[in-house]
C-alpha positions as CSV (number, residue, x, y, z in Angstrom):
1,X,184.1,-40.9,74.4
2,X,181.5,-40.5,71.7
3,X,179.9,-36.7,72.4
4,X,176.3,-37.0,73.2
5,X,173.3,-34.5,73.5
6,X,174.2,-33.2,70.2
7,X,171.0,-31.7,69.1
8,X,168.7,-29.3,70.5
9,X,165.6,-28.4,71.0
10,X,165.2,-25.2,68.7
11,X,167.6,-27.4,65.9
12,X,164.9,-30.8,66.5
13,X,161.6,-27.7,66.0
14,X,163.2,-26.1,63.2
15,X,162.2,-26.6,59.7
16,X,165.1,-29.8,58.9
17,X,166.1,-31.1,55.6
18,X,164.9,-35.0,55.1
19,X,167.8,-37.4,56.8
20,X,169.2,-38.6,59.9
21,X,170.4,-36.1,62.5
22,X,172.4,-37.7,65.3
23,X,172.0,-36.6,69.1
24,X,175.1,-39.6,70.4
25,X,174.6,-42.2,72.3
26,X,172.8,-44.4,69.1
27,X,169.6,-41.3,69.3
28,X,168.8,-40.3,65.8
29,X,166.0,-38.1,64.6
30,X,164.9,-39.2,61.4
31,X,163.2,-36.9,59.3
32,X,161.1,-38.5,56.4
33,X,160.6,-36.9,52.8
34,X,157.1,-35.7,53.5
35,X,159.0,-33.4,56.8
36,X,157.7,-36.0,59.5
37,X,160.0,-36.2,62.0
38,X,160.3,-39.9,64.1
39,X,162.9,-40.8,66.9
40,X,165.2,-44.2,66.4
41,X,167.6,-45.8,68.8
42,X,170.3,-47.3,66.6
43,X,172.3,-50.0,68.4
44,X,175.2,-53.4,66.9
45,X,174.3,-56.7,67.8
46,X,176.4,-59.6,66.4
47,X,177.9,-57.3,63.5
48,X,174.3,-56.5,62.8
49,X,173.2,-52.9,62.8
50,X,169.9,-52.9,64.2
51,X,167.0,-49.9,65.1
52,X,163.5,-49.5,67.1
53,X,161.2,-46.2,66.3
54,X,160.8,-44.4,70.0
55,X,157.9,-42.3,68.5
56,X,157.6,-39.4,66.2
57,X,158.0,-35.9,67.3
58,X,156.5,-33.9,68.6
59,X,154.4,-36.3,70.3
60,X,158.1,-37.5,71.8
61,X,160.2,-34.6,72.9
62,X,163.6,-34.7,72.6
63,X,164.0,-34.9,76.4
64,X,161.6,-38.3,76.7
65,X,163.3,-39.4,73.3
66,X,167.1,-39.8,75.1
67,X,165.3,-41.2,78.6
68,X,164.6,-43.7,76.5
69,X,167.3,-44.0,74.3
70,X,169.7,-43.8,77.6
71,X,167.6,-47.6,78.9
72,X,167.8,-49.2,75.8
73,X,171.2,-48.6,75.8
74,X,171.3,-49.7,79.0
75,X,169.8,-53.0,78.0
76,X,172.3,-53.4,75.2
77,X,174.9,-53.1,77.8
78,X,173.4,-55.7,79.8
79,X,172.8,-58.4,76.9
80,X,169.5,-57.6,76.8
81,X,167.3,-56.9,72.9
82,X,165.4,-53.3,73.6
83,X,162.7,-54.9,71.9
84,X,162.3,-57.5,75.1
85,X,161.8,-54.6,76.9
86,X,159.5,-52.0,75.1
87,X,155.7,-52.6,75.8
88,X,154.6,-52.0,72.2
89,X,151.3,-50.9,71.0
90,X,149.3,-52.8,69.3
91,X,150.2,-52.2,65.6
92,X,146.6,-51.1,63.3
93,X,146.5,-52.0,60.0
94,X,146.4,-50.5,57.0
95,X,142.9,-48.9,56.7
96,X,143.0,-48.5,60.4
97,X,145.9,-46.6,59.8
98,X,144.4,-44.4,57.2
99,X,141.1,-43.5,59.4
100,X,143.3,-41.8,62.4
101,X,145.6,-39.8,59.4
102,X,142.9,-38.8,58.0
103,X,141.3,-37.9,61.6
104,X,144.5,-36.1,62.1
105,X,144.7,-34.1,59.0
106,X,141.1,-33.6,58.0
107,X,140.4,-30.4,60.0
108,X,143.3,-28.5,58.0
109,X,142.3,-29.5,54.3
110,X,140.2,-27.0,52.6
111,X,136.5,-29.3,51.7
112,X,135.3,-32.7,52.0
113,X,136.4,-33.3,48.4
114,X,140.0,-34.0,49.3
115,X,139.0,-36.1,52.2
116,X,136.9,-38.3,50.2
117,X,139.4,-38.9,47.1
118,X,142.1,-39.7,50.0
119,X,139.5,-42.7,51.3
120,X,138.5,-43.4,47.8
121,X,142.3,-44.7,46.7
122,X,143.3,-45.5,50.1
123,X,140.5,-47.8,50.4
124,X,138.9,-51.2,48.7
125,X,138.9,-50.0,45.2
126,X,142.7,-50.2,45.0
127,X,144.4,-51.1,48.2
128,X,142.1,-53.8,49.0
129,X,145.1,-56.4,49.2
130,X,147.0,-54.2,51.9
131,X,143.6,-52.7,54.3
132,X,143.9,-55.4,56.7
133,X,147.7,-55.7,57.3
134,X,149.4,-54.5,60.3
135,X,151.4,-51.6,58.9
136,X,154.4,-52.9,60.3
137,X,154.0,-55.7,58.0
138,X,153.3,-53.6,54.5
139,X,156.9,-54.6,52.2
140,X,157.6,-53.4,48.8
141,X,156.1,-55.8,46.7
142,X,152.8,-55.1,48.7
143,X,153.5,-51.5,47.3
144,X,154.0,-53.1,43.7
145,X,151.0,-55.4,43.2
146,X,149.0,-52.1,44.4
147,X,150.6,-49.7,41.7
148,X,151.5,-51.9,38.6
149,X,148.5,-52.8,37.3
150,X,147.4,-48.8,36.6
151,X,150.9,-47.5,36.7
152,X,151.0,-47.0,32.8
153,X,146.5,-46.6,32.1
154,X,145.8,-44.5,35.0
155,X,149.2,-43.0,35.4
156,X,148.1,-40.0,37.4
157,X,145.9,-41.7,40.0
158,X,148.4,-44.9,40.2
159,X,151.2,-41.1,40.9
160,X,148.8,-40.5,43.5
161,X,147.8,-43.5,45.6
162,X,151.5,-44.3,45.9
163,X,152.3,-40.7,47.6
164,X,149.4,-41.0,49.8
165,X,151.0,-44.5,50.8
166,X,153.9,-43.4,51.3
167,X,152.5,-40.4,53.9
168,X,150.4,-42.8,55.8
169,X,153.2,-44.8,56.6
170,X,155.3,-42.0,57.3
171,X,152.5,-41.4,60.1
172,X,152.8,-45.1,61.0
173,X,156.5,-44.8,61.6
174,X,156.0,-41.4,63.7
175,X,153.5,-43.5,66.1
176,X,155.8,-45.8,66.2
177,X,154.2,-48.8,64.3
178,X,156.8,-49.5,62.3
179,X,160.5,-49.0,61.4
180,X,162.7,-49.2,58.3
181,X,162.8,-48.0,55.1
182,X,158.9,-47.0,53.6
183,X,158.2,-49.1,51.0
184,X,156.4,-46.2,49.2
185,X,159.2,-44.0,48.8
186,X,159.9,-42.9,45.4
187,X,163.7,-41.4,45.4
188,X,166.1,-43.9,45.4
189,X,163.7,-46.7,45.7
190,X,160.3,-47.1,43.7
191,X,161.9,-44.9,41.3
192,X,164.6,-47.5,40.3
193,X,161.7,-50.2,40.4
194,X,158.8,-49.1,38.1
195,X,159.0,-48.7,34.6
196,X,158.8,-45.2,33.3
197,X,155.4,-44.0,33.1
198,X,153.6,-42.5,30.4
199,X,152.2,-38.9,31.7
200,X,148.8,-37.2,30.9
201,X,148.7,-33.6,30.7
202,X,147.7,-32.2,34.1
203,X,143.8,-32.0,34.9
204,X,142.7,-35.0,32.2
205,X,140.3,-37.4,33.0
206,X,139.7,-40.3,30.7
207,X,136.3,-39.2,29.5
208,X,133.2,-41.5,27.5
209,X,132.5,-40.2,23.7
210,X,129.7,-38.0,23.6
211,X,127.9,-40.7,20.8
212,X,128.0,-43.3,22.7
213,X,126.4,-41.2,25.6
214,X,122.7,-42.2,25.0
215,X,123.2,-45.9,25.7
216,X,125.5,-45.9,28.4
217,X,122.6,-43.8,30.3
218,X,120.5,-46.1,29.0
219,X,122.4,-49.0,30.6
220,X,122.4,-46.8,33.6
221,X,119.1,-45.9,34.4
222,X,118.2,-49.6,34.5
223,X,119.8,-49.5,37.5
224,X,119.1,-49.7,40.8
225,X,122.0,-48.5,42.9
226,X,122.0,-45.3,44.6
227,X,125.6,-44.8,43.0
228,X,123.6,-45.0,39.7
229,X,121.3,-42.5,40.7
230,X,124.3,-40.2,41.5
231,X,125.9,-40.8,38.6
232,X,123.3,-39.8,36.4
233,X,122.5,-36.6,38.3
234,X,126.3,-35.9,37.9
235,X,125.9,-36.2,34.0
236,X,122.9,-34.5,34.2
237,X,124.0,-31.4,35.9
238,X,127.9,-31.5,34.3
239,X,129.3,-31.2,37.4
240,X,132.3,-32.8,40.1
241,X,131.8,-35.6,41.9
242,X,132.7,-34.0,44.7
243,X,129.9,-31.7,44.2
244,X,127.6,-33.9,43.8
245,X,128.7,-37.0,46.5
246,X,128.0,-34.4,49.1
247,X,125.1,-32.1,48.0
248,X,122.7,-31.9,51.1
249,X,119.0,-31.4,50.7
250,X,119.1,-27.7,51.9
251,X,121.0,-26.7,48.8
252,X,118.0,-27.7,47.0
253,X,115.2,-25.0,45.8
254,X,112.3,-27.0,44.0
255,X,110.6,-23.8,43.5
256,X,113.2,-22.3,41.7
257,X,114.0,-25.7,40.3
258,X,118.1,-25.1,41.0
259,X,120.7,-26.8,43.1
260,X,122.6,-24.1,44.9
261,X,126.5,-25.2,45.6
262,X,128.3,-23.3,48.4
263,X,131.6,-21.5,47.6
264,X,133.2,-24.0,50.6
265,X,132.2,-27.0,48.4
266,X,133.5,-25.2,45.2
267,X,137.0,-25.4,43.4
268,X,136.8,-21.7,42.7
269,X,135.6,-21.2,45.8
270,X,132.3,-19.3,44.8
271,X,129.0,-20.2,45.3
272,X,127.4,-21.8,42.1
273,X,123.6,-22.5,41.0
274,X,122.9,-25.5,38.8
275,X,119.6,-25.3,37.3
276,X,117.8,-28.5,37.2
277,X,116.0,-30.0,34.0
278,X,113.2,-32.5,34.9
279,X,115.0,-35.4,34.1
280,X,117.1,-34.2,37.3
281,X,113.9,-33.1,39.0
282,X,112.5,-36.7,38.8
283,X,116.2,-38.2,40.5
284,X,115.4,-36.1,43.2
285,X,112.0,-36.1,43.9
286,X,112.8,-39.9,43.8
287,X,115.1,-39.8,46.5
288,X,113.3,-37.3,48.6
289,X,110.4,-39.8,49.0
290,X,113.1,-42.3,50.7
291,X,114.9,-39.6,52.5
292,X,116.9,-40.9,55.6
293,X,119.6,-38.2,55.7
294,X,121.1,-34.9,55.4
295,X,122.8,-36.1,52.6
296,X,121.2,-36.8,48.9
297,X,122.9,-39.3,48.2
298,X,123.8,-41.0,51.7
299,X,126.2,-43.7,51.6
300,X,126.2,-46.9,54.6
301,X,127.2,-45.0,57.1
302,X,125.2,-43.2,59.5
303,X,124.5,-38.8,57.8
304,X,127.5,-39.6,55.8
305,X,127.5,-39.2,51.7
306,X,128.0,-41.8,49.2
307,X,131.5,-42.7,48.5
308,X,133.3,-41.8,45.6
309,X,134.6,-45.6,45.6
310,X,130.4,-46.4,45.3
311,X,130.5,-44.6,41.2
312,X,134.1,-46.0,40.5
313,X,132.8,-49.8,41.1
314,X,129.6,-49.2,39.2
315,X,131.5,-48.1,36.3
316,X,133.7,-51.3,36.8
317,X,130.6,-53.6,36.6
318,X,129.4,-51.5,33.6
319,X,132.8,-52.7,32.1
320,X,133.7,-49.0,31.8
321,X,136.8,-48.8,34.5
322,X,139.1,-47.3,32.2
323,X,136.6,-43.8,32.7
324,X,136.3,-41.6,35.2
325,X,133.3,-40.0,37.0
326,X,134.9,-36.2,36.1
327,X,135.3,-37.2,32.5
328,X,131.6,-36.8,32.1
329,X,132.2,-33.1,32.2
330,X,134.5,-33.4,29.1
331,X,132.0,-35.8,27.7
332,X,129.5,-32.6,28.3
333,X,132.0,-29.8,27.3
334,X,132.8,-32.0,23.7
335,X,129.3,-32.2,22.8
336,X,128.2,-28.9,23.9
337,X,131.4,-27.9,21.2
338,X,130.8,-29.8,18.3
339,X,127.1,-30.7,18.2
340,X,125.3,-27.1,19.4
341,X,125.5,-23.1,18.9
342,X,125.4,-22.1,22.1
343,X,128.0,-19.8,23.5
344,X,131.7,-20.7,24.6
345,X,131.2,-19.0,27.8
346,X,128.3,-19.7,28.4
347,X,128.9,-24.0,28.4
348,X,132.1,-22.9,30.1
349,X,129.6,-21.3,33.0
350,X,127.9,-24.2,33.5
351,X,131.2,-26.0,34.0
352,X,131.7,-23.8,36.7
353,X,135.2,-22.0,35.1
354,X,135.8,-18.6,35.7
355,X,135.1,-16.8,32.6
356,X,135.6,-13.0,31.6
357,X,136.7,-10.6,34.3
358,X,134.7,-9.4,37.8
359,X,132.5,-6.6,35.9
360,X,131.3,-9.1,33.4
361,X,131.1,-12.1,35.8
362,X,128.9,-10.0,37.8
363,X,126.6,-9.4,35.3
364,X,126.1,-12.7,33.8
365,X,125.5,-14.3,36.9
366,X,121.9,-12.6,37.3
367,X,121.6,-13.1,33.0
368,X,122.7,-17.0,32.6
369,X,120.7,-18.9,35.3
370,X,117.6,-19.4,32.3
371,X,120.5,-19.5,29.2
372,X,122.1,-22.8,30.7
373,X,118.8,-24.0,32.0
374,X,118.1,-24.3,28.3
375,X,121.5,-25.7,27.2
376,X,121.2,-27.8,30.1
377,X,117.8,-29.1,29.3
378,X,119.2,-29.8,25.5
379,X,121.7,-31.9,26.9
380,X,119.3,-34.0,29.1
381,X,117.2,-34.2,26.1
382,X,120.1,-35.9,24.1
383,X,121.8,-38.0,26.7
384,X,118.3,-39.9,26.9
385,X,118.2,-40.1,23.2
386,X,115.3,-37.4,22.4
387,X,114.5,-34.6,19.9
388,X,116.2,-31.4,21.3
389,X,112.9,-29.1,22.6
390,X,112.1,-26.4,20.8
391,X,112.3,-24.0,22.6
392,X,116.5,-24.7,23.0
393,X,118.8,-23.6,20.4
394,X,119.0,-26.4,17.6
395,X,121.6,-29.0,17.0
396,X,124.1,-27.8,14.1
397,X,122.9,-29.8,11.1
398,X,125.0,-33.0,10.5
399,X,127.1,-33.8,7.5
C-alpha cells in the first residue's frame, strides 16, 4: 500500500522550492514559481490523469486539505467525479480578480505608486480583452493577444504585465478558481513561445524630443481632460507620474508658490519641494476653483486620484502611444543639457536624484529652492514657445 501522510506541517510552512510535493493518497502541494503554495487532489479516470485545486495554503491547512482529499477519493472509489461533489465558488473574473490581489497585497508595498502601475497594466489599457473572463477561463493565447503586440516596442512594460499575470493567477489558483498549468508562466512555456525580445537598458522610458516640445503642449493645452491638465503639470514640474497622479491639496503652499512631496511618496524616500512657475500656478488655481477632493487631480472614483491609465490613453488619442508619461523627465533633463548653462546638479536636483554627499546635500537644500525656480521657470517659458525671462540664465547661442 501506497504510504500516505507524507508531508508535514513544519515541511508544508517551510520556505519550498517551486514543484509538486506528494502527501499519498493523490494529495499534492503545488507550489508555484512566485512561492504560492495551492493544494490538488490528483486522481485516473478512464486512463485520463485528472486534478481539482482544494484551496491554497495557508488558507487550507494541511489537516483540512487531506479531509478533503480522503472524500474525493472516496468518490473516486464510488464512481463518482469529485467535481459532482464540490460546491464551487463562484469563479471572478479577471479584473475582479486583480481588485482582491491587490486588496491582499497593497498594505505591504511601500507607496501608492506601485499600486497604481499594477491597476494601470492590469487594467483596460492592455488587458482589456481578458478583464471580464472568469479566470478559470483565461488560456494561453489570451496571454498572447495581450503581450504580442508590445512584446518587441515596449519590451519592458509588455516583461512586466506578463509577470503580473502570471501572479494574479497564481492567486486565482490558491483560492481555488482555477487549476492547471498558468498560462503566464515564462519557464518552460511562454519562453518557448515568444520571439526573443529586444531589451532596453534598465530605467529608459521612450521619451518626446525636446524641439518638438512646444507644440505638443500646444496640442495639449487645447485640451479639456483633467488627464491633460495633469500631464502638463507633470511636464511642468519634471516630475513622476506617480508624484503627481496622487499630489493632495495639503502639499500645496501658494504662498511660498512650491509643491511639497513627502519622503513616503518619494523614490528616494526624502521629502522634495517643487517650486512652482506661474504657468503651474494657473493649473492649479484652475482646479482649486472646481475642487471636489482631497486629491488634485481626482479621478471617477469617489477621493481617489486620477489613473495613470487616464495620461496613457490621452497620449494614445494624441497619436503619441509609443511615449511615456516619465519620458518627459528625459525630455526635461535633454534640454536642460544641451540648450542651457545651468548646473549639472543642480537640473539633476530638480529631477529629484541624489546628488553630492549628506554635508553638501544639506546645504543645497536651503540654497537651490530659488536656483531651480529660475531653471524651472526657463523651462515653462520654452515649452510654451516664449523668450526665456531675463532674469534666468540665457539659452546657449545656437549654431
Amino acid at each position: 500500500m501506497a504510504a500516505i501522510h507524507k508531508l508535514s506541517d513544519l515541511k508544508v510552512k517551510g520556505k519550498l522550492e517551486p514543484g509538486r510535493y506528494g502527501d499519498g493518497g493523490g494529495l499534492y502541494l503545488e507550489v508555484s514559481a512566485s512561492r504560492t503554495k495551492a493544494w490538488l487532489y490528483m486522481w485516473k479516470t478512464a486512463g485520463r490523469r485528472r486534478a481539482m485545486g482544494l484551496g491554497g495554503y495557508p488558507a487550507v491547512s494541511l489537516a483540512k486539505a487531506r479531509l478533503v482529499a480522503a472524500e474525493a477519493k472516496a468518490s473516486v472509489v464510488n464512481g463518482i467525479d469529485p467535481f459532482s461533489l464540490r460546491q464551487k465558488e463562484t469563479v471572478p473574473c479577471f479584473s475582479e480578480c486583480v481588485d482582491l490581489f491587490l486588496k491582499v497585497n497593497r498594505p505591504a508595498w511601500r507607496n501608492e505608486k506601485h499600486s497604481a502601475q499594477w491597476e494601470m497594466t492590469l487594467g483596460e489599457a492592455y488587458c482589456r480583452s481578458i478583464t471580464k473572463k472568469a479566470v478559470d477561463k483565461i488560456t494561453t493565447d489570451d496571454i498572447l493577444r495581450i503581450l504580442l503586440p508590445i512584446w518587441q516596442n515596449k519590451s519592458e512594460t509588455a516583461s512586466r504585465i506578463r509577470g503580473r499575470i502570471e501572479r494574479v493567477l497564481d492567486f486565482a489558483k490558491a483560492k481555488g478558481w482555477r487549476d492547471g498549468m498558468n498560462p503566464a508562466l515564462w519557464q518552460g512555456h511562454l519562453k518557448l513561445i515568444l520571439p526573443t525580445r529586444v531589451r532596453l537598458q534598465r530605467g529608459h522610458h521612450a521619451a518626446l524630443p525636446y524641439k518638438i516640445l512646444p507644440a505638443f503642449m500646444k496640442n495639449l493645452r487645447e485640451r479639456e481632460a483633467v488627464a491633460a491638465l495633469a500631464l502638463e503639470f507633470l511636464i511642468l514640474s519634471a516630475a513622476r507620474s506617480g508624484e503627481v497622479l496622487n499630489a493632495t491639496w495639503h502639499e500645496i503652499d501658494f504662498d511660498e508658490r512650491l509643491w511639497n512631496i513627502p519622503g513616503n511618496r518619494m523614490k528616494a524616500g526624502k521629502n522634495h519641494s517643487v517650486p512652482l512657475t506661474p504657468a503651474a500656478l494657473m493649473i492649479l488655481n484652475r482646479l482649486k476653483t472646481v475642487r471636489t477632493s482631497d486629491y488634485i487631480f481626482p479621478g471617477q472614483r469617489p477621493n481617489r486620484p486620477l489613473s495613470a491609465t487616464s495620461i496613457e490613453m490621452l497620449l494614445r488619442r494624441m497619436k503619441q502611444d509609443e511615449i511615456t508619461p516619465h519620458g518627459f523627465r528625459s525630455t526635461f533633463r535633454d534640454w536642460a543639457g544641451d540648450e542651457t548653462h545651468f548646473p549639472r546638479d543642480l537640473i539633476e536636483t530638480a529631477l529629484a536624484h541624489r546628488v553630492g554627499d549628506a554635508t553638501e546635500r544639506a546645504y543645497r537644500r536651503s540654497s537651490a529652492i530659488e536656483k531651480r525656480r529660475a531653471l524651472l521657470e526657463c523651462w515653462s517659458a520654452y515649452c510654451s514657445g516664449q523668450d526665456v525671462p531675463k532674469n534666468v540664465v540665457a539659452l546657449r547661442a545656437k549654431a
